[in-house]
N, C-alpha and C positions, 0 to 999 in steps of 0.2 A: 501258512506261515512256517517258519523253521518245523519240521519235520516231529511231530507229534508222538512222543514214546512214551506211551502208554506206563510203562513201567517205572519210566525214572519220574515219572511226575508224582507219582508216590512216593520218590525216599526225596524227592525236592520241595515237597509241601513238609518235610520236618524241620527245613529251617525257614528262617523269619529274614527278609531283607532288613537292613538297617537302616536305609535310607531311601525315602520313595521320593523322588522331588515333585510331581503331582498328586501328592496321598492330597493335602489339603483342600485343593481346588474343588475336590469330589464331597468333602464332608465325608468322611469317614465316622467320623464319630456321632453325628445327627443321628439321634434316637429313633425308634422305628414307627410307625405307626402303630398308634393307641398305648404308646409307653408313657403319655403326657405330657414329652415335649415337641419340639416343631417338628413334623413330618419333613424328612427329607427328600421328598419327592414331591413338594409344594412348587408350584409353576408360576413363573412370572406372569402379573396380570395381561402384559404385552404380550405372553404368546398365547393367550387362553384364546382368542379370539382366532387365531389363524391353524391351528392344529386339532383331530381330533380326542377330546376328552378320553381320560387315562380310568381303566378300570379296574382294579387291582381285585384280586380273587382272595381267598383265606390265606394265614400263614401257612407255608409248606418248609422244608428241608430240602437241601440236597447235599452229597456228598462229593468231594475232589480227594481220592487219594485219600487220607487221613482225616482231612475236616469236615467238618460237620457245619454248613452256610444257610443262615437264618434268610428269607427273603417271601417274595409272594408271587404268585402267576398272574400275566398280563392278560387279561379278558377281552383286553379291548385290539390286540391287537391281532394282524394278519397271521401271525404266525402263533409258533408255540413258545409261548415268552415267558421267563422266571426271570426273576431281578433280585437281586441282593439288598437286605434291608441297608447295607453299609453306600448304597448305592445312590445317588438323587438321578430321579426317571424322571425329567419334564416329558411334556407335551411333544416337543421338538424333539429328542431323543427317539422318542416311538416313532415320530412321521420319519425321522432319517433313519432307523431301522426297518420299518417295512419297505421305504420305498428302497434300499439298498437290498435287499434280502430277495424283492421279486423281482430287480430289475437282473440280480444276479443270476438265480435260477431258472428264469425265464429265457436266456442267453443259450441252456445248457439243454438237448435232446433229450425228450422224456421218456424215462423209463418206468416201465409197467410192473408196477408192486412197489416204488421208491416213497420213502416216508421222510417226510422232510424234517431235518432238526430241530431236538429242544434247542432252544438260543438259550444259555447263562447269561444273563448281562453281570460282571463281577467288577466288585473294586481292585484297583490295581495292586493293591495288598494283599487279595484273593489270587490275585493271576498270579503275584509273585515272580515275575517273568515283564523285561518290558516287550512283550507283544500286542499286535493288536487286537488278535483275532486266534484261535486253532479249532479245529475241528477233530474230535475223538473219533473215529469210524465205531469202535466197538462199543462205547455207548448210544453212538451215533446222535451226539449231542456237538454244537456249538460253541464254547467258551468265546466269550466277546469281552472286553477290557472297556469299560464304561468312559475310559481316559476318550476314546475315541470320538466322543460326541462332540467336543471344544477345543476348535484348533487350538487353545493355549497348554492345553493337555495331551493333544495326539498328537505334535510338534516334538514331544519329548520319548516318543516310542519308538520301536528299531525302524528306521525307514529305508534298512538296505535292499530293500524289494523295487520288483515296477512297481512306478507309480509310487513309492516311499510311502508314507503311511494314507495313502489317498483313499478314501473311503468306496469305489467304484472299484479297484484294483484291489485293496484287501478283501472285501467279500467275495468278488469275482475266483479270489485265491481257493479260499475256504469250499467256494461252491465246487473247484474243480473239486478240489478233492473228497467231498461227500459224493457227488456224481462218480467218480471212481470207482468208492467203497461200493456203492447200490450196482455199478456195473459190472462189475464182481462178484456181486451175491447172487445178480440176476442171471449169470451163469454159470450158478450151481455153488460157488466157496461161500466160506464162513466164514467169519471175523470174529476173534473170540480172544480174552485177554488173553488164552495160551495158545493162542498160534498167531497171535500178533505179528510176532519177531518173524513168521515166514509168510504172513501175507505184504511186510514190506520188504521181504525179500521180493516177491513176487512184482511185486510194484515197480520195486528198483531195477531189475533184469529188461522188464518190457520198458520201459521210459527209457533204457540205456540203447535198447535197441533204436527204437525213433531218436532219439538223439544222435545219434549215427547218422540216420537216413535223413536227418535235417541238415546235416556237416557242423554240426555242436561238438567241438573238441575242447583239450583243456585250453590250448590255446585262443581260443576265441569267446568261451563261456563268458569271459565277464562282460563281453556286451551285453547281453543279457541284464544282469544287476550282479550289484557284492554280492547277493546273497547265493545266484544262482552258483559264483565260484568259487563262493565258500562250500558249498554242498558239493558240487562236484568231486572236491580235492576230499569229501569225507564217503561220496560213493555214495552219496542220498538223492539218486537219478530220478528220483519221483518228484524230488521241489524242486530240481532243474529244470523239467520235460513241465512241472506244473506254472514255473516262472517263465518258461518262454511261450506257453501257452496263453500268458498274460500279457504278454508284450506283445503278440498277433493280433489280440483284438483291442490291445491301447498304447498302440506305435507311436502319438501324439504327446503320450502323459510325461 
């Protein structure tokens, strides 16, 4: 998704949005488990029966920039999953997470030593951002916006991407770009919050080159999506070269 900086997402997590128009939808305020009130993460008895069972691990922490986010690790699932206590995790959440997550990954050439991302699943008051989805290389973690699970909530997130906020094309997004980061490390660079700023230079330079040798000009970028000619005109050659990457394998969407 939009171009993930490390840095600013720390002086952007000092302010608060004013207005989230799907904070409600998600239960925000739903008490956490073993606080005494209703578990937020309580499953319709109509999906209990078609989804596998949610297993939640101890309370843990984790840290975005300045905050400090209360939540718990997903046991049950495929991947390596923390959830935000501000969060409600059904049953169906997890199945459209894992199978989104493998069919993504699965997609992309594997590389030898590659460790696959913690996922945050966060409330959109956590993201702070309407996105749907980014990926950190240097913590080499996932942030995923929880809005995403229910078209009535992921309808209202940036959809100027392929694919607009389609669930198959945002992850597929994310996946480029952690396959990126691991193919980078795997020969030889490091990814580290102070040399952030010159491993996407690094990014930016080679994606400008292929974009060249694709016939990707300003003038034609925006077939691509808004997003990819938004980034262009700011020289963030890495979400253009990763958004048209996205439209070769979902020409249809």
């Amino acid at each position: 998704m939009k171009r993930f900086d490390y840095l600013q997402e720390i002086d952007c997590l000092c302010e608060i949005e004013k207005f989230n128009p799907y904070h409600d939808h998600l239960g925000r305020f739903a008490p956490a488990p073993g606080s005494g009130g209703a578990n937020p993460r309580q499953t319709d008895l109509s999906q209990a029966q078609h989804y596998r069972a949610i297993e939640f691990g101890e309370a843990t922490t984790r840290e975005r920039g300045t905050a400090v986010l209360q939540g718990r690790k997903v046991e049950s699932s495929d991947f390596d999953v923390w959830v935000s206590d501000k969060v409600t995790f059904s049953r169906r959440s997890q199945h459209i997470l894992n199978k989104e997550l493998t069919t993504a990954f699965e997609a992309l050439p594997k590389i030898d030593g590659a460790v696959k991302p913690e996922v945050l699943v966060m409330d959109p008051m956590e993201i702070m951002r309407p996105m749907a989805a980014a990926y950190n290389p240097v913590q080499n973690t996932l942030y995923v916006n929880a809005a995403i699970f229910e078209k009535s909530t992921r309808a209202q997130l940036d959809g100027d991407y392929v694919g607009g906020t389609r669930l198959e094309t945002t992850f597929y997004h994310e996946a480029l770009h952690w396959h990126d980061a691991w193919k980078f490390k795997a020969a030889g660079g490091t990814i580290t919050k102070a040399n952030y700023a010159d491993y996407l230079e690094t990014q930016n330079r080679k994606a400008k080159k292929r974009l060249d040798s694709a016939g990707v000009t300003e003038d034609n970028v925006n077939k691509i999506s808004d997003y990819a000619q938004e980034s262009y005109k700011k020289k963030n050659f890495d979400e253009v070269y990763t958004e048209y990457r996205v439209l070769k394998r979902f020409r249809k969407v």
